[in-house]
C-alpha positions in Angstrom: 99.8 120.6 119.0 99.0 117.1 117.3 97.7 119.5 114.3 100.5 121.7 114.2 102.9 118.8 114.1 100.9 117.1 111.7 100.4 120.0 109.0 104.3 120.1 109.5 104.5 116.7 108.2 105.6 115.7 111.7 103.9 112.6 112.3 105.5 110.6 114.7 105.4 114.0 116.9 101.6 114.4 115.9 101.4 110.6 117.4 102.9 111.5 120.7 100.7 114.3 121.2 97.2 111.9 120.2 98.4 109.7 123.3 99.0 112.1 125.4 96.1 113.8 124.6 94.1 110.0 124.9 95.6 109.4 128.4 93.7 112.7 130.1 90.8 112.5 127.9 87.8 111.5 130.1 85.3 111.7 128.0 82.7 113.6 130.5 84.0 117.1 128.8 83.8 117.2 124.6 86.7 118.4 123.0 85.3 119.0 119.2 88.6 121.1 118.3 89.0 122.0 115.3 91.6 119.9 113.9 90.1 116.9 116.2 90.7 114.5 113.3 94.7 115.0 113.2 94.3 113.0 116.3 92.7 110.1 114.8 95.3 110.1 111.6 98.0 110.3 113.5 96.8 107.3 115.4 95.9 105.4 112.3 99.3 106.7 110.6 101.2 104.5 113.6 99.0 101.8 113.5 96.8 102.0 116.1 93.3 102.0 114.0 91.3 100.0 116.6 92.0 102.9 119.5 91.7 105.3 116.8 88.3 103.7 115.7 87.2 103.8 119.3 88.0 107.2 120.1 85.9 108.2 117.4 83.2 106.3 117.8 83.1 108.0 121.5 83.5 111.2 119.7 81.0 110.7 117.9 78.5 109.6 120.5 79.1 112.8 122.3 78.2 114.7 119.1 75.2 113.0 118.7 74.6 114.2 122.4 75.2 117.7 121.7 72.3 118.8 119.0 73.8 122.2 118.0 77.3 121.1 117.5 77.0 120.9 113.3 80.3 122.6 112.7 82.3 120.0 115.1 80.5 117.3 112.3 83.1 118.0 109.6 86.3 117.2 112.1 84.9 113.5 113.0 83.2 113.0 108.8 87.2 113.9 108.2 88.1 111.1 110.7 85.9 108.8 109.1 87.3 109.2 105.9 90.7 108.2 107.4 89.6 105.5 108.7 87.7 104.2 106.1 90.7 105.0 103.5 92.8 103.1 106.1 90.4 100.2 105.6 90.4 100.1 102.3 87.5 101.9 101.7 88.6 104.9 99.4 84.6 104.7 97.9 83.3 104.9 101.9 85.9 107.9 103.0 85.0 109.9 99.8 81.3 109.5 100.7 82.6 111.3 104.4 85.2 113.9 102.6 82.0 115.3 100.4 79.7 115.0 103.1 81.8 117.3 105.1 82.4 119.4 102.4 78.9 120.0 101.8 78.5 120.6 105.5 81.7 123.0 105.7 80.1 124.7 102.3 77.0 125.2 104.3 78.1 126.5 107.4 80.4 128.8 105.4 83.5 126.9 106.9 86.0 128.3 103.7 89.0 127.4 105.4 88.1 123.8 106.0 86.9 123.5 103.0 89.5 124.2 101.4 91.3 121.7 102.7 88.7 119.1 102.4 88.5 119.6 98.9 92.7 119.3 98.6 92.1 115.8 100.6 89.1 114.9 98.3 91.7 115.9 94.8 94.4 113.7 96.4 91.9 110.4 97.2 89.8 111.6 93.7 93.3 111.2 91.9 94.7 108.1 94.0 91.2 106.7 92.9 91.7 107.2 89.0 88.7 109.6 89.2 91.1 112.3 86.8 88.3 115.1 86.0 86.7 114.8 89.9 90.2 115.2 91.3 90.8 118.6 89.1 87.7 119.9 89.7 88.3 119.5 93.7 91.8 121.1 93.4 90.1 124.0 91.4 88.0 124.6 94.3 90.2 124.3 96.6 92.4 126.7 94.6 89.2 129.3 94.3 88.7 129.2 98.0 92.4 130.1 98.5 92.2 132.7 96.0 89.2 134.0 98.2 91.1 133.2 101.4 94.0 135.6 100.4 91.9 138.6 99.5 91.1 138.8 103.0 95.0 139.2 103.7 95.7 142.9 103.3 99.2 141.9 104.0 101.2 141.8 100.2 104.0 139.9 101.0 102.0 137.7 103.3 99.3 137.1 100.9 101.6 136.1 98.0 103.5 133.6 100.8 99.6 132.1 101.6 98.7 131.9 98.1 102.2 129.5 97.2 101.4 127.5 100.4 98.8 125.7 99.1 99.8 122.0 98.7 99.7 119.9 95.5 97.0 117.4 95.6 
């Protein structure tokens, strides 16, 4: 629910769900969702970036714990990235964006990708970096070009393909 609302824009709605969701977390089960990272931006977003920073950091201990769990890597490298860009750090959370990419490249993760790569154009751009921002938005815009062939679906592919968001 904290990704729904926060895909909707929704923030303060995304918030309410992260504490909920942080006051029956125990910590003795893993929940590597994917979308696990909305939680921590929608912390950060209402300016709680010490609990968001240590829900992570537990999140991350239990991936560490878990061996197998690569794919679940890309949600908390995401989180990083917000929290570093929270920090100040827009050098730090593009080092996590491209390492999840790569990671979401190699595990075949398209839709994920995709919209690591929007995140990466938006910081890219934010950052001055012109020519790496349009290259990430081009590959984000190839992936949703290959996303949509997959949608037999007319009308509902042409809706997908103008959802994309500008970076």
């Amino acid at each position: 629910m904290c990704a729904d609302a926060a895909l909707a824009g929704e923030w303060a709605t995304a918030y309410a769900y992260a504490r909920r969701v942080r006051q029956v977390r125990d910590y003795q089960t893993v929940y590597a969702g994917p979308g696990r990272w909305y939680e921590t931006a929608a912390l950060v977003r209402a300016g709680e970036i010490n609990e968001a920073a240590a829900d992570l950091a537990r999140f991350g201990e239990q991936l560490a714990g878990l061996g197998l769990a690569r794919r679940y890597q890309t949600d908390y490298l995401r989180a990083r990235a917000v929290l570093a860009e929270t920090e100040g750090d827009a050098r730090g959370a593009l080092v996590y964006l491209r390492e999840a990419a790569d990671l979401a490249a190699a595990l075949g993760m398209r839709t994920a990708l995709r919209a690591i790569y929007l995140e990466l154009a938006r910081l890219q751009r934010d950052q001055g970096q012109g020519a790496a921002a349009a290259a990430s938005w081009e590959q984000a815009q190839q992936l949703t070009h290959v996303l949509a062939e997959g949608i037999p679906d007319p009308p509902l592919r042409a809706t997908f393909l103008q959802a994309v968001p500008l970076a």
